[in-house]
C-alpha positions as CSV (number, residue, x, y, z in Angstrom):
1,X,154.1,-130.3,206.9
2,X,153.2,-126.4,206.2
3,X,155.3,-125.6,208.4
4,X,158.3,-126.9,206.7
5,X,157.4,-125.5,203.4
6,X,160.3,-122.5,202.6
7,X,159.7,-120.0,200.3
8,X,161.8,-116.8,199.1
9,X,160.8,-113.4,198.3
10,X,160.1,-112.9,194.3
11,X,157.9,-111.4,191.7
12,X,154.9,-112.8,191.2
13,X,154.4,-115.3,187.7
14,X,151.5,-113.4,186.0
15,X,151.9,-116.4,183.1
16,X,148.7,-117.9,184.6
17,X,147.0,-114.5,183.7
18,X,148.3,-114.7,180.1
19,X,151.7,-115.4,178.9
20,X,152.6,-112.0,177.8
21,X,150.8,-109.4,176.3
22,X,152.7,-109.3,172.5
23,X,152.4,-113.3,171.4
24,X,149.3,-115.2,170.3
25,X,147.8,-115.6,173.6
26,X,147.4,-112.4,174.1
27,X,145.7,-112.1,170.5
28,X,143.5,-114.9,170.8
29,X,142.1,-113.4,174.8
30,X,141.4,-110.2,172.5
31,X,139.7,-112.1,169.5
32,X,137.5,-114.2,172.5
33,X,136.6,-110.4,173.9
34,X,135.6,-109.6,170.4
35,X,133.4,-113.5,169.6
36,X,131.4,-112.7,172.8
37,X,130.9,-109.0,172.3
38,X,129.5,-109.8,168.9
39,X,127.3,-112.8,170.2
40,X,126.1,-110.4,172.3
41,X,125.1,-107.8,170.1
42,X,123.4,-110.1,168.2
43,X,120.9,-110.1,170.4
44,X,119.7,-106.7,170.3
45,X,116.8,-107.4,167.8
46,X,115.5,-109.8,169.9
47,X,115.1,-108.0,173.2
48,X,111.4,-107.5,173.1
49,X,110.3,-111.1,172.5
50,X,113.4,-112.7,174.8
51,X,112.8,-116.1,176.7
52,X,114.3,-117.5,179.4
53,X,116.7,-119.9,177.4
54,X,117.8,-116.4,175.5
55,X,118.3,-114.9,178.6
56,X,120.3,-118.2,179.9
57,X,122.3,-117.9,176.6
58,X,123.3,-113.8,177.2
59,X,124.5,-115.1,180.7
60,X,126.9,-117.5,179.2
61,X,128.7,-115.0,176.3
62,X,128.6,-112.3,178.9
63,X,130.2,-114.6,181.4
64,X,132.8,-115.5,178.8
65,X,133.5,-112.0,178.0
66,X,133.6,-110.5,181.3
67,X,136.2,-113.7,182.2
68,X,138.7,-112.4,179.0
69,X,138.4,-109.5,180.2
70,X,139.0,-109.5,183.8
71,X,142.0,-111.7,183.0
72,X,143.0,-108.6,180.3
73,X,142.8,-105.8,183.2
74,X,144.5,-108.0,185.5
75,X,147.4,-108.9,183.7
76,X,147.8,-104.8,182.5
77,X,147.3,-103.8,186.3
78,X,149.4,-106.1,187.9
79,X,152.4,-105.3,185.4
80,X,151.7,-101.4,186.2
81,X,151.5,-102.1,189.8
82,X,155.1,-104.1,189.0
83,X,156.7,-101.0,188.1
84,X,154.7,-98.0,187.7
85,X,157.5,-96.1,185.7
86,X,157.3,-98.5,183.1
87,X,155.8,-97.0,179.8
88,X,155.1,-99.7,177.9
89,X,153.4,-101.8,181.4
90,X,151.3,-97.7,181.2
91,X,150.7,-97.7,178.0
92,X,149.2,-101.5,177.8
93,X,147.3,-100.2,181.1
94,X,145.8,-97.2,178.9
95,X,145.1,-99.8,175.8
96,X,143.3,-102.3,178.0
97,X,141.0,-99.5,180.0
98,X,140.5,-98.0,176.6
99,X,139.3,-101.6,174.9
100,X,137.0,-102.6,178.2
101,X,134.8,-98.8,177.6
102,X,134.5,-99.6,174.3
103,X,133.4,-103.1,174.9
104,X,130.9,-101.9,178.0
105,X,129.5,-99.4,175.3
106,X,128.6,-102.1,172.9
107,X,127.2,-104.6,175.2
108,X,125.7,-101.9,177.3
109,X,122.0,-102.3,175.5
110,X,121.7,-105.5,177.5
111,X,122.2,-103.8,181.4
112,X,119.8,-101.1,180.5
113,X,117.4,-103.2,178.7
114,X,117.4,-105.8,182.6
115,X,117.1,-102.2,184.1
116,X,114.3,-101.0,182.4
117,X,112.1,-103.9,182.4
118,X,108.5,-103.7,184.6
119,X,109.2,-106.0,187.6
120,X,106.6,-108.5,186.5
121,X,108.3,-109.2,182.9
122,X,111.9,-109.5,184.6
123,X,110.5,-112.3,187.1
124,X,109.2,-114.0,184.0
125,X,112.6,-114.6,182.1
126,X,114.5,-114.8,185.0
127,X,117.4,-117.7,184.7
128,X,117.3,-121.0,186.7
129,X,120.3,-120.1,187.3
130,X,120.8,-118.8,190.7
131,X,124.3,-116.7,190.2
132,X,122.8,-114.8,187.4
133,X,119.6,-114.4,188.9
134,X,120.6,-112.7,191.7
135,X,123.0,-110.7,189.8
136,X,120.3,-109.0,187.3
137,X,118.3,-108.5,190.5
138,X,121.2,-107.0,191.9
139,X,121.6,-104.9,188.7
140,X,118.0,-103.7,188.8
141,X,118.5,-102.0,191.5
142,X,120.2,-99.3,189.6
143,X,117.2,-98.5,187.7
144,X,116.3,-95.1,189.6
145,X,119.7,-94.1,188.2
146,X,120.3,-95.7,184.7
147,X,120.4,-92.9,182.1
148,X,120.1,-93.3,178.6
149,X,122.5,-95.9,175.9
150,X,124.1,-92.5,174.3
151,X,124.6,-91.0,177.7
152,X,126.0,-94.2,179.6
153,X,128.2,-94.7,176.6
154,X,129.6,-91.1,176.9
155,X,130.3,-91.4,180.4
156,X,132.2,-94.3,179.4
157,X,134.3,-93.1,177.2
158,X,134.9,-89.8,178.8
159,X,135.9,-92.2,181.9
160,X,139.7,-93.7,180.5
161,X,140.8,-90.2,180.2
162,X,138.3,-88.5,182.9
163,X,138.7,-90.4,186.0
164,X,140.6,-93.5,185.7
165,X,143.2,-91.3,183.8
166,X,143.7,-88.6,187.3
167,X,144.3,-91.5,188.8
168,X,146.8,-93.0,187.0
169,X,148.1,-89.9,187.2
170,X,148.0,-89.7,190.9
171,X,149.4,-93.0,191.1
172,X,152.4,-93.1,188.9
173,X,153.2,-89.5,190.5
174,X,153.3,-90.4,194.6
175,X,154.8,-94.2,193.7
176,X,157.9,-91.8,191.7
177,X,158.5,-90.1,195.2
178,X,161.6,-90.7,197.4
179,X,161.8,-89.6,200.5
180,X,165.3,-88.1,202.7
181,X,165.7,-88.9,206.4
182,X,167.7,-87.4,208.4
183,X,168.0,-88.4,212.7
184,X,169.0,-86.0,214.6
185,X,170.5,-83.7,212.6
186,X,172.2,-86.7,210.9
187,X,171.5,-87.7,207.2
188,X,170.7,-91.7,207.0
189,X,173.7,-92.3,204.1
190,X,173.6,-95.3,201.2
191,X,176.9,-97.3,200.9
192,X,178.4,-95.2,198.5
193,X,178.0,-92.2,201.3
194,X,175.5,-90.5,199.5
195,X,172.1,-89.3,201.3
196,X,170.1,-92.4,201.0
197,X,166.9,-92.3,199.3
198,X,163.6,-94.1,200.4
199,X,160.9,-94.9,198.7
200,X,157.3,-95.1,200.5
201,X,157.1,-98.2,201.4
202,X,160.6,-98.0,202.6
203,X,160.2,-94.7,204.9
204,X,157.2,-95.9,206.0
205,X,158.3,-98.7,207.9
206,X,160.3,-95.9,210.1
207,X,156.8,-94.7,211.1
208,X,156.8,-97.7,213.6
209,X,160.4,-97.6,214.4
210,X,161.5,-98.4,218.1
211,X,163.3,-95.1,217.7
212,X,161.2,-92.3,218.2
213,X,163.2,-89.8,216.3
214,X,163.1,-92.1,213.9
215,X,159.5,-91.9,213.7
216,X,159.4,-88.3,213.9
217,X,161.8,-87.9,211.4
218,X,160.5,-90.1,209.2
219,X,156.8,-88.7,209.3
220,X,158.1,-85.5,208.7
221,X,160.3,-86.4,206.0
222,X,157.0,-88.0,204.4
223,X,154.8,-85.3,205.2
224,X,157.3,-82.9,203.6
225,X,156.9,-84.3,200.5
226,X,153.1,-85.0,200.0
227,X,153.0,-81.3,201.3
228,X,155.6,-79.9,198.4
229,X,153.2,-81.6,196.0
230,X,149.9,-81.2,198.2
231,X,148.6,-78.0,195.6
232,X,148.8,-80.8,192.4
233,X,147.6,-83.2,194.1
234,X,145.0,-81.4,195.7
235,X,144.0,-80.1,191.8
236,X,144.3,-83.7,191.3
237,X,141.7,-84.5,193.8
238,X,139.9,-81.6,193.4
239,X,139.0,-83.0,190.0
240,X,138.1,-86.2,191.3
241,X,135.0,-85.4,193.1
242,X,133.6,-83.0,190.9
243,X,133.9,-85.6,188.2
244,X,132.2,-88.0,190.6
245,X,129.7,-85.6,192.0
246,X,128.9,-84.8,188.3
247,X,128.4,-88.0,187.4
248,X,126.7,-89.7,190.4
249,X,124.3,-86.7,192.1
250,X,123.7,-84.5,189.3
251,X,123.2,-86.9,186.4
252,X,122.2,-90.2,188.2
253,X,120.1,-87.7,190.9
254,X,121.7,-90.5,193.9
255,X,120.9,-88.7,196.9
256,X,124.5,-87.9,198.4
257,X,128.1,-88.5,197.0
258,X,128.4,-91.4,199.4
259,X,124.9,-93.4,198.1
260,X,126.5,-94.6,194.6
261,X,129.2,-96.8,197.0
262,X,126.8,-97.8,199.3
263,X,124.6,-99.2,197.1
264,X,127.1,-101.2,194.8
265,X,128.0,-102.6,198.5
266,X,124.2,-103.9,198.9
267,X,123.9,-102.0,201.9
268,X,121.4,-99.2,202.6
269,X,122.7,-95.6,203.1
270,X,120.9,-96.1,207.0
271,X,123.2,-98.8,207.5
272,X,126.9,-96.8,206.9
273,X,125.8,-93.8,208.7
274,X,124.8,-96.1,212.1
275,X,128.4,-97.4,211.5
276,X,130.0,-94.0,211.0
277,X,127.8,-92.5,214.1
278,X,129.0,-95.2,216.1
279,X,132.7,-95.2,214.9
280,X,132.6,-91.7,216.0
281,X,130.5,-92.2,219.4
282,X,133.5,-94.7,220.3
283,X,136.7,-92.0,220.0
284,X,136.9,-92.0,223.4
285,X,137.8,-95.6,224.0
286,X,140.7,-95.0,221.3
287,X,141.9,-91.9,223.1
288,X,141.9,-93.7,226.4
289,X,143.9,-96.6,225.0
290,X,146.1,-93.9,223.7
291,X,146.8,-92.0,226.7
292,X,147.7,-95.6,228.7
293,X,150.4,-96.6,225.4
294,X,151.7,-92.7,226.2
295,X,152.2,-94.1,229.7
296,X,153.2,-97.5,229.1
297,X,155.8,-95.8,226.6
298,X,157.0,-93.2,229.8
299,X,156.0,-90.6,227.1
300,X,154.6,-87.0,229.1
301,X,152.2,-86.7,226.1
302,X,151.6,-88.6,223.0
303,X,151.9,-87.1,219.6
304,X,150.4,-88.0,216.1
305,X,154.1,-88.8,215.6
306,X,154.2,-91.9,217.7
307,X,150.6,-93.7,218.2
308,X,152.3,-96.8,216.5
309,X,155.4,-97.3,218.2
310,X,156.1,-100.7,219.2
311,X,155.8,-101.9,222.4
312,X,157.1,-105.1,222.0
313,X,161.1,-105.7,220.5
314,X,160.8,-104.4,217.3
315,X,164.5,-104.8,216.6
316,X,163.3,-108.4,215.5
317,X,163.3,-109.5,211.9
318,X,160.9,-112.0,210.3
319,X,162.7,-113.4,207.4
320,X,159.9,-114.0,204.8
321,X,160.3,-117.8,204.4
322,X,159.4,-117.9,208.3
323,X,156.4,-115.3,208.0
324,X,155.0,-117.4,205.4
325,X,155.5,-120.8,207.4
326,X,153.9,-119.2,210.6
327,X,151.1,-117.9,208.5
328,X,150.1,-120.9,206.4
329,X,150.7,-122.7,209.9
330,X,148.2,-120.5,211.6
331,X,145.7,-120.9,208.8
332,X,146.3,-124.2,209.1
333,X,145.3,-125.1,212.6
334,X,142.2,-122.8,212.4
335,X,141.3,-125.5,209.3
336,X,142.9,-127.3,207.7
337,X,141.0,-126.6,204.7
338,X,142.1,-122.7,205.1
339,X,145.7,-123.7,205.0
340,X,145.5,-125.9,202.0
341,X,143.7,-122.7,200.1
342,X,146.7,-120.5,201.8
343,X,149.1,-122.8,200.7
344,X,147.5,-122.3,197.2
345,X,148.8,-119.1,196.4
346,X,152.1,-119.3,197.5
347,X,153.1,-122.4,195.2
348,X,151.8,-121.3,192.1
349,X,154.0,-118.2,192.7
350,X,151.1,-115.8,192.5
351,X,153.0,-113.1,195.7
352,X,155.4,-110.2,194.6
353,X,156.8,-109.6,198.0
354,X,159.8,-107.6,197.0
355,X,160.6,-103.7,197.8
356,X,161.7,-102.3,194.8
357,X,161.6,-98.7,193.4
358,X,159.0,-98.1,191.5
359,X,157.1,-100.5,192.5
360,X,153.4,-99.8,193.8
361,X,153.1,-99.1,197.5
362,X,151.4,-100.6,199.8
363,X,149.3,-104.4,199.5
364,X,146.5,-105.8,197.9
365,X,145.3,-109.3,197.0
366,X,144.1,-109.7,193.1
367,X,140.9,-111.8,192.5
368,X,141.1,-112.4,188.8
369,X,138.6,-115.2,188.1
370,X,137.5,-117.8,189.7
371,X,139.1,-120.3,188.2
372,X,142.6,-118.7,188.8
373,X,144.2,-118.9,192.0
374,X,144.3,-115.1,193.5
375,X,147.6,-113.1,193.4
376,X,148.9,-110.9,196.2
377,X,151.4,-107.9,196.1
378,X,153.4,-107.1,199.0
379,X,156.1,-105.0,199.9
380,X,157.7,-107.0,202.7
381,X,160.5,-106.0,204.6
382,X,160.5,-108.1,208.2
383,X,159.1,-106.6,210.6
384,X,155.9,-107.5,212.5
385,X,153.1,-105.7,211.1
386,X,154.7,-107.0,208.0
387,X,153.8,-110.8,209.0
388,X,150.1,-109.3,210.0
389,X,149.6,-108.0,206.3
390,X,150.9,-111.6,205.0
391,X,148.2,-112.9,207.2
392,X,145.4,-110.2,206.0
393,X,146.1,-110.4,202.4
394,X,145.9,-114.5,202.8
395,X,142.9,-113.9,204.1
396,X,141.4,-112.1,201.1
397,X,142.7,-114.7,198.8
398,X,141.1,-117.7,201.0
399,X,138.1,-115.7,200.9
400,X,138.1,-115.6,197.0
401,X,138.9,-119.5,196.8
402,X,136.0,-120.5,199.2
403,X,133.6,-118.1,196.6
404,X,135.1,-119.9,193.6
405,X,131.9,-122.0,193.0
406,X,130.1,-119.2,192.0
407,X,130.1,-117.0,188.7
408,X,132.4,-114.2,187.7
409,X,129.6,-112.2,188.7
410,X,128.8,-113.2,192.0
411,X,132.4,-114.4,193.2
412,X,134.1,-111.6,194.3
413,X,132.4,-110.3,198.0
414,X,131.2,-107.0,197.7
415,X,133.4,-104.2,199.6
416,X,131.9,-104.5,202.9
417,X,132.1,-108.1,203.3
418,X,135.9,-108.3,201.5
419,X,137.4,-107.7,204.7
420,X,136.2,-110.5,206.5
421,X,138.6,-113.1,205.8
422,X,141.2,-110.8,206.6
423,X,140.8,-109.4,209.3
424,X,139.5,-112.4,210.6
425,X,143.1,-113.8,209.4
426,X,145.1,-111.1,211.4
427,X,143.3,-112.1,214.9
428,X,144.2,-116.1,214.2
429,X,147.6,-115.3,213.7
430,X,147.3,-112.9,216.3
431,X,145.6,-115.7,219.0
432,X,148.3,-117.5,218.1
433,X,151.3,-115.5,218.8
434,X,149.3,-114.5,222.2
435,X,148.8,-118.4,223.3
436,X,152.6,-119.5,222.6
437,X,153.8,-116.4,225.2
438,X,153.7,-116.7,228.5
439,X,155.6,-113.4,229.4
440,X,153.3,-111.1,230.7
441,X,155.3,-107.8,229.4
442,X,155.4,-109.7,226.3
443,X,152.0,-110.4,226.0
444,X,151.1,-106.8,227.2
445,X,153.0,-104.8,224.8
446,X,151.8,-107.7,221.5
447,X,147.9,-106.7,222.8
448,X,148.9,-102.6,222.6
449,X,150.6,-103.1,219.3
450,X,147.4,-105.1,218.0
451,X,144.7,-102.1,219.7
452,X,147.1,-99.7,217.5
453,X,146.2,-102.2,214.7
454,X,142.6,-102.0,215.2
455,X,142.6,-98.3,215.4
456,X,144.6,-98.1,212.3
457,X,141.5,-100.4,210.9
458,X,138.6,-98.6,212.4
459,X,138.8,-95.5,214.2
460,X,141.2,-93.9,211.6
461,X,139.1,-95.5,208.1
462,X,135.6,-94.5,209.8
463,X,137.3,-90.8,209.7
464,X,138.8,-90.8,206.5
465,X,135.1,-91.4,205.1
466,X,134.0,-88.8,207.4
467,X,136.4,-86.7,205.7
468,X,135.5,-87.3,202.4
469,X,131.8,-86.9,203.3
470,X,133.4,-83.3,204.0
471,X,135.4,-83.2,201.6
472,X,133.1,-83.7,198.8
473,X,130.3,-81.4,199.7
474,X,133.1,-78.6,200.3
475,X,134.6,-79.2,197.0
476,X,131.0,-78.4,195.5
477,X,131.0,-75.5,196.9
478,X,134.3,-74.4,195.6
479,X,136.8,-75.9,198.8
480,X,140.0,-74.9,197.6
481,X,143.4,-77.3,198.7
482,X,144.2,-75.2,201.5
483,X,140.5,-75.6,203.5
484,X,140.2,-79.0,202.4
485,X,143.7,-79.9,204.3
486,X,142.2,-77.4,207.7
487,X,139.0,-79.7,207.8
488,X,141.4,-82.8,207.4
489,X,143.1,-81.4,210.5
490,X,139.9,-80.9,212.7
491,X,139.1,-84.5,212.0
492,X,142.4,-85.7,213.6
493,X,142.1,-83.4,216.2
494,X,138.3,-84.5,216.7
495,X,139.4,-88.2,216.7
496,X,142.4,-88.1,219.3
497,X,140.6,-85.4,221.5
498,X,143.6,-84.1,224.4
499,X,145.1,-87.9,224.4
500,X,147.2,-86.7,221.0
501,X,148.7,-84.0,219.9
502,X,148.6,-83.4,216.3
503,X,151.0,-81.3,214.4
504,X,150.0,-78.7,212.0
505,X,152.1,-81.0,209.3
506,X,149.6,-83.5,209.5
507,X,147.3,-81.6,207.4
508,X,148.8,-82.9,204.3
509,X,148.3,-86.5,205.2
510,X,145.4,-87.0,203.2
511,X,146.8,-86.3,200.0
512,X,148.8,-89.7,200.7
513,X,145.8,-91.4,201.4
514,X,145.5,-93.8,197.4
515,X,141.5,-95.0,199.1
516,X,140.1,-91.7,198.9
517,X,141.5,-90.5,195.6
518,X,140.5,-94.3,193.7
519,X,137.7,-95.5,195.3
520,X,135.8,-93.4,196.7
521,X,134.2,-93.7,200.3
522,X,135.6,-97.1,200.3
523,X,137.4,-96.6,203.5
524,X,134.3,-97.7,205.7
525,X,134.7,-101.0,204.7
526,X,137.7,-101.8,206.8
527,X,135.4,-100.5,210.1
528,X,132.6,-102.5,208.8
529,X,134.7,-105.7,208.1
530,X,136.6,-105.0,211.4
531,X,133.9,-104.7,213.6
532,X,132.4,-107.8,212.0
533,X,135.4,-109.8,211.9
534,X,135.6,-109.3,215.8
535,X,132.3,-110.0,216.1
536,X,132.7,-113.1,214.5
537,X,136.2,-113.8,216.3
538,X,134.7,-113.4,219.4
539,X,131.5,-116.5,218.5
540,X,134.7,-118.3,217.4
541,X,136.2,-118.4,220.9
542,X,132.8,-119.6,222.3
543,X,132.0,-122.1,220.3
544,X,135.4,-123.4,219.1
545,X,135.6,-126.0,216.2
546,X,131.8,-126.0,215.5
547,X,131.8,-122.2,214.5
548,X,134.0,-123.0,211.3
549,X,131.5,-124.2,209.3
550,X,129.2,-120.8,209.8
551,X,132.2,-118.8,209.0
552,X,133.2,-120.7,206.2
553,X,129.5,-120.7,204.6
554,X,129.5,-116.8,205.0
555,X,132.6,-116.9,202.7
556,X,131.6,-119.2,200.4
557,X,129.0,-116.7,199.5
558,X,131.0,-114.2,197.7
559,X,128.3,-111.6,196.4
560,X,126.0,-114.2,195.6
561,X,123.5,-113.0,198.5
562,X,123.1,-109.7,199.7
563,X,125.4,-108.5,203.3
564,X,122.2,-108.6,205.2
565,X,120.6,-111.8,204.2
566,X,124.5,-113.1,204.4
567,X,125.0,-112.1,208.2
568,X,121.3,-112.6,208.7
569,X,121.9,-116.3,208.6
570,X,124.4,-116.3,211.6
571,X,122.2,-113.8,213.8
572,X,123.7,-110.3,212.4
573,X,121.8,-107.0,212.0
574,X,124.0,-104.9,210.4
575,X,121.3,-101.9,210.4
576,X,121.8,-101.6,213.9
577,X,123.8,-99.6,216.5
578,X,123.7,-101.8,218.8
579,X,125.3,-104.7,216.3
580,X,128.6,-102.4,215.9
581,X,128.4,-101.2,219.3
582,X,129.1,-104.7,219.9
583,X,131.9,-104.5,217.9
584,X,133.4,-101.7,219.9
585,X,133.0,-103.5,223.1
586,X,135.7,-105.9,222.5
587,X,137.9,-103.3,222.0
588,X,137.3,-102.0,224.9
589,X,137.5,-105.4,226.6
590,X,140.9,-105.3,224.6
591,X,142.1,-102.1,226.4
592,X,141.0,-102.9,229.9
593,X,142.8,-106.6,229.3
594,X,145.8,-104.5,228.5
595,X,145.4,-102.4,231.3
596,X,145.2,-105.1,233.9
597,X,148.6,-106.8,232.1
């Protein structure tokens, strides 16, 4: 039974990635990156007069050598990510982003030569192959933006110092921070009687203490230290978007800063900005829901400090072997297919669910290949939102399983749909904590802390993009730190309206923020695979046990089909208001429900 399976909180074995990265394994990965580049550039003098069996016969060495070296930039990640202030896990990092621009310059001849071919003499070599098919159609979409080889290959290069090297930077600078807290005038001490240091993940988890000077103190104590720093790491930011406004508007001519992301997510500019507009149509029903928690928490007025304090008893623990059992359980009984790929990742050792110092904040779930079970980092430390991101980053890592049939180019979902699964995830486990209560106060204070959850998901991501969206043309214009961080404060205040108050600290929260500063705009796709995921929830509780197979088909995609043809299939218009209005309407439903408890 799952549910008697035990497991205890580790590192993650990144063996299966490669072995190491100083014995022959590693050497022979390299000389496989170099077999395929070659093979590959080999083909150059044949471009003009290429058939489709050539074409089929690219698609293979470029599927080899994008395989070596995914499994290359995963391992040197995932040993950064490990320990950031490691310098030899950094300097491999740097080795390993250098090698991949170097390889994407030589093989680069092939993308533009798919991009620049008349529509008529692509259709004619396209492969049987349906994977690579759709993926050089996909790629041909980029062809009002494809410059030329010498320019491409510049940006390239320029990128392992340029951008990816800022944010390493940024990284490896807010993962060194440690963080004071002191309650009420009272330093928090380590055993020796020393003032204890935190690190983020560690003062984070105060931010949804039962305590609310806790909280308070925690936030500020976080705040504090982002703010101290908030002039480099605004420079660092600062150079961020001019590099990617460089880049993407003035030298790829893509109509806004935000159009490059969208369109790698296969979903038209139209389509984010309904979402956005209606994210931001729907503040109210998050400021309402707010202003009931301030009662329901005998608070006189609620401030930024406090929107996720627990309702329920959050002096309880989840040990980890429990979290896991009652998440591989809950997977389980939604499928038993789902819990078997759940299951997966946690007995090949692929989780790092330790706190340690140095070690990368936050949680993510690693899609390597697809012939590799997915890995997951974690930093767990008991409490209940803890046992939620178990259940979200399973999610992703079902997800990537179910999409396994497909290529290394068409596995992975695109960044819209890659929320699905988990989000999906959190509301099983989150059903199923809900049917085993019968306490009403019980049930009433799990239903505020999982609208806090949401709004954490939706509300707040839709206005971090909104931010950026700011942010970015501001920055054009010459936005120094100081005005970006008074803008970032009129979004909060915009967002919680008179049911928050937001201190003037808070304007320094966006320089903690790792989305905006590495991926660009990608913050949207939490609201988009939110909104879905309840979407989709909410067909599951109508139709039960026959809705699985519909859900499980819309994973099994991957990025082999594009989002709208995807959720075309179950009904879905994603281009319209009124789909993610939809959305926003259980939520509401959510808040009157908790009302009425």
């Amino acid at each position: 039974m799952l549910s008697e399976v035990r497991f205890e909180k580790k590192r993650w074995n990144l063996k299966d990635v490669l072995p190491d990265h100083k014995g022959e394994e590693f050497e022979r990965t390299l000389a496989g990156v170099e077999k395929a580049a070659k093979s590959l550039e080999a083909l150059r003098p044949m471009l003009s007069n290429f058939t489709r069996q050539e074409v089929d016969e690219q698609m293979l060495w470029a599927e080899s050598l994008k395989r070596s070296m995914h499994r290359l930039r995963a391992y040197a990640s995932m040993l950064f990510a490990s320990d950031t202030g490691d310098e030899e896990a950094r300097a491999l990092l740097d080795r390993v982003v250098e090698l991949s621009a170097s390889i994407e310059n030589r093989v680069l001849f092939l993308e533009l030569f798919w991009i620049g071919l008349d529509d008529a003499r692509a259709e004619s070599i396209l492969p049987a192959n349906a994977d690579y098919a759709h993926y050089l159609k996909t790629l041909r979409k980029l062809r009002p933006h494809a410059l030329e080889e010498k320019v491409e290959q510049a940006i390239n290069i320029k990128n392992t110092t340029g951008f990816v090297g800022w944010v390493l930077h940024y990284e490896k600078l807010v993962s060194g921070f440690e963080f004071g807290l002191a309650v009420r005038g009272r330093p928090v001490l380590d055993p020796s009687g020393k003032p204890k240091r935190f690190t983020g993940s560690e003062i984070s988890k105060f931010f949804v203490s039962s305590d609310p000077d806790e909280r308070e103190a925690s936030y500020r104590s976080h705040l504090a230290t982002f703010g101290e720093k908030g002039p480099i790491i605004g420079d660092v930011y600062r150079t961020l978007v001019r590099d990617w406004r460089n880049e993407n508007v003035e030298l790829r001519k893509y109509k806004t800063p935000i159009s490059p992301r969208n369109l790698e997510n296969d979903v038209a500019d139209e389509t984010v900005e309904a979402l956005l507009s209606v994210c931001r149509k729907n503040a109210p029903v998050f400021q309402q829901f707010f202003e009931m928690k301030a009662k329901v928490l005998k608070m006189p007025a609620m401030a930024r400090y406090h929107i996720y304090a627990p309702v329920a008893d959050e002096g309880k623990k989840y040990s980890y072997p429990d979290a896991v059992s009652m998440v591989l359980t809950a997977y389980s009984d939604f499928d038993r297919r789902f819990g078997e790929l759940a299951y997966r990742v946690f007995d090949s050792d692929h989780v790092d669910s330790e706190e340690r110092k140095g070690k990368q904040s936050g949680a993510f779930c690693y899609a390597v290949s697809p012939d590799l079970v997915p890995y997951m980092h974690l930093n767990y430390s008991g409490t209940l939102r803890d046992v939620y991101t178990l259940a979200h980053e399973t999610g992703h890592a079902i997800h990537d399983q179910l999409a396994s049939k497909h290529s290394v180019f068409t596995y992975s979902p695109t960044l819209v749909m890659a929320e699905t699964a988990s989000v999906f995830g959190e509301m099983v486990l989150f059903d199923r904590f809900m049917r085993s209560e019968s306490d009403p106060a019980i049930k009433k204070a799990m239903l505020i802390d999982k609208i806090s959850s949401t709004y954490a998901t939706i509300g707040r991501q839709a206005y971090f993009v909104i931010f950026e969206k700011d942010a970015h043309e501001m920055v054009s214009k010459g936005a120094t730190t100081p005005e970006l961080c008074s803008v970032y404060l009129a979004n909060l205040r915009e967002q919680f309206g008179e049911s928050v108050e937001v201190p003037d600290e808070f304007r320094w929260e966006w320089t903690a923020i790792p989305h905006i500063f590495h991926t660009p705009f990608y913050c949207y796709s939490y609201a988009f695979g939110n909104l879905l995921s309840l979407a989709l929830y909410d067909a599951y509780t109508r139709e039960g046990k026959d809705f699985v197979p519909k859900y499980e088909k819309i994973l099994s995609y991957g990025s082999a089909a594009s989002p709208p043809d995807i959720l075309a299939e179950v009904g879905v218009d994603i281009s319209s208001e009124s789909f993610w209005q939809a959305g926003f309407d259980v939520i509401r439903r959510m808040v009157d429900e908790a009302a009425r408890l």
